[in-house]
C-alpha positions as semicolon CSV with decimal commas, in nm:
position;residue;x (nm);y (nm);z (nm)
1;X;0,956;18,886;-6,864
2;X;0,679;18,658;-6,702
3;X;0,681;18,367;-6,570
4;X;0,496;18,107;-6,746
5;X;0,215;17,948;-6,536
6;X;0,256;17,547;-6,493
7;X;0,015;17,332;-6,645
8;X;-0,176;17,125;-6,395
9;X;-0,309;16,792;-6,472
10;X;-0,510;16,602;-6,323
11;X;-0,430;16,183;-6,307
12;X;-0,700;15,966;-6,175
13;X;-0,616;15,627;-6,180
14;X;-0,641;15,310;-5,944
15;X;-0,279;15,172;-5,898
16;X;-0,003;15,379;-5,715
17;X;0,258;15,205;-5,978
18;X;0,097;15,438;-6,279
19;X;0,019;15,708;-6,094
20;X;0,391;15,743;-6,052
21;X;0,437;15,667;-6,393
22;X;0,216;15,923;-6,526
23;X;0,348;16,141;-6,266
24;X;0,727;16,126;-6,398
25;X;0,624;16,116;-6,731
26;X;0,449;16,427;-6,673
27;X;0,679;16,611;-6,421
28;X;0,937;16,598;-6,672
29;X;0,763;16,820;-6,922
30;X;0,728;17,054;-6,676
31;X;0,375;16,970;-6,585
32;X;0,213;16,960;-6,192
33;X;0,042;16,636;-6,133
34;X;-0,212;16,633;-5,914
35;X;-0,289;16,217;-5,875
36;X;-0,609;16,095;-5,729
37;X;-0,653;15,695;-5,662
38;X;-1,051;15,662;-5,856
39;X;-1,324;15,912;-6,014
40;X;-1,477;15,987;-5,668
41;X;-1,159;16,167;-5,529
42;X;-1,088;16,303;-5,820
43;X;-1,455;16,500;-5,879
44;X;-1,334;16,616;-5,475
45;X;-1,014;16,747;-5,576
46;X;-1,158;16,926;-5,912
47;X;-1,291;17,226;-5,815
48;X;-0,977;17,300;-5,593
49;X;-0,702;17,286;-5,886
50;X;-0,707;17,488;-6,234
51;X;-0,654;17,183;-6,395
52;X;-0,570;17,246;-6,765
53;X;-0,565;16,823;-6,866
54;X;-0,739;16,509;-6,712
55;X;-0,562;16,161;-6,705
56;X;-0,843;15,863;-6,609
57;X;-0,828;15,486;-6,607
58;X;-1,187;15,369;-6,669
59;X;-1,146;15,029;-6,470
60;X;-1,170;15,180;-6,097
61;X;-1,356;15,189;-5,721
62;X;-1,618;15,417;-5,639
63;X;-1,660;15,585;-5,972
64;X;-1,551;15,416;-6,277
65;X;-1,390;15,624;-6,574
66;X;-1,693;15,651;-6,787
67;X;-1,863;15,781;-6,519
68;X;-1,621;16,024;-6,407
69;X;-1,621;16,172;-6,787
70;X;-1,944;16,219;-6,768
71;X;-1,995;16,375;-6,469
72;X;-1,686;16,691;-6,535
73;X;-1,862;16,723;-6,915
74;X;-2,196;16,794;-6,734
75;X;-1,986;17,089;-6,584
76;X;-1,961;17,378;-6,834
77;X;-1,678;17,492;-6,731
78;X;-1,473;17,147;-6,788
79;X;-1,628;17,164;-7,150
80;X;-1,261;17,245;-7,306
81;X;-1,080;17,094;-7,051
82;X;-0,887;16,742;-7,214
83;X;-0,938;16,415;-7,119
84;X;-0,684;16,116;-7,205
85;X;-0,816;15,822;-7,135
86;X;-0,516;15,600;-7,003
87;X;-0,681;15,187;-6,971
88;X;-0,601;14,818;-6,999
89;X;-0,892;14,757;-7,223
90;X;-0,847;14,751;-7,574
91;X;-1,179;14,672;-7,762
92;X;-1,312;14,872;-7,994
93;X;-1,632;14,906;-7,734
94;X;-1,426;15,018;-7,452
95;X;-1,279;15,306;-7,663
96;X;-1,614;15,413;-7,840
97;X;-1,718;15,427;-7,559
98;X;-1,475;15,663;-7,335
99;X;-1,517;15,890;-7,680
100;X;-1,888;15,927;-7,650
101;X;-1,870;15,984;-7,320
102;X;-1,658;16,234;-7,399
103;X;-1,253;16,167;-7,326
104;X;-1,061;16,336;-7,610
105;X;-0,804;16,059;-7,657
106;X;-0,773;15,722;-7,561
107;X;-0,443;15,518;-7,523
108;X;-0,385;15,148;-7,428
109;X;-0,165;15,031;-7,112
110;X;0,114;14,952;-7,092
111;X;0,168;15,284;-7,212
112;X;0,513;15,435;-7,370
113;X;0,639;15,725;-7,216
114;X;0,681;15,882;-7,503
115;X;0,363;15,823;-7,664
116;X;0,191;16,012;-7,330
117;X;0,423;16,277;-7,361
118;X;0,327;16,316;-7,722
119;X;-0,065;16,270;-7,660
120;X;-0,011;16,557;-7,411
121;X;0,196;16,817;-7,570
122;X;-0,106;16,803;-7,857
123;X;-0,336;16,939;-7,560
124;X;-0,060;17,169;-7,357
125;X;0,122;17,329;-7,617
């Protein structure tokens, strides 16, 4: 019998407090959380993990959310690759917004574990 490979996900995101949360949250399932603390160090860490899921805050140095979206959906071979948008703002704008530019989901902090757990499994089951 083979192992099963461990998903990898990817968490970009600003504050060290939701890192960790995301982290746990994620760890739990069974998942390997790679964190990264805005978009710039996480487009440096890409292309060194097989990431299977991206976690991004849109409100962050260097290169903000949106952008970082954009830029890993300009890569072809991120096309498939899922993006939860994980952010403070809540208007209507803000989430059109991370859709179009191309984030598969979009939830609202403060977050419920079990809600990100949920919003996952859809994408690593």
């Amino acid at each position: 019998m083979s192992e099963q490979k461990k998903k990898v996900a990817l968490v970009a995101d600003d504050s060290s407090t939701i890192r960790k949360l995301i982290s746990l949250t994620l760890k739990s399932r069974g998942t390997k959380v790679v964190t990264a603390s805005d978009g710039m160090e996480a487009l440096e860490l890409l292309p060194t993990l097989d990431v299977d899921l991206i976690i991004t805050d849109l409100n962050m140095p260097n290169i903000d959310g949106y952008e970082f979206i954009r830029i890993v959906r300009e890569n072809d071979y991120y096309q498939d690759v899922p993006i939860i948008i994980l952010s403070s703002e809540k208007e209507k704008e803000d989430i059109e917004r991370g859709i179009a530019a191309g984030a598969n989901s979009y939830l609202v902090k403060p977050f419920v574990p079990e809600k990100l757990q949920s919003e996952v499994e859809k994408y690593l089951s």
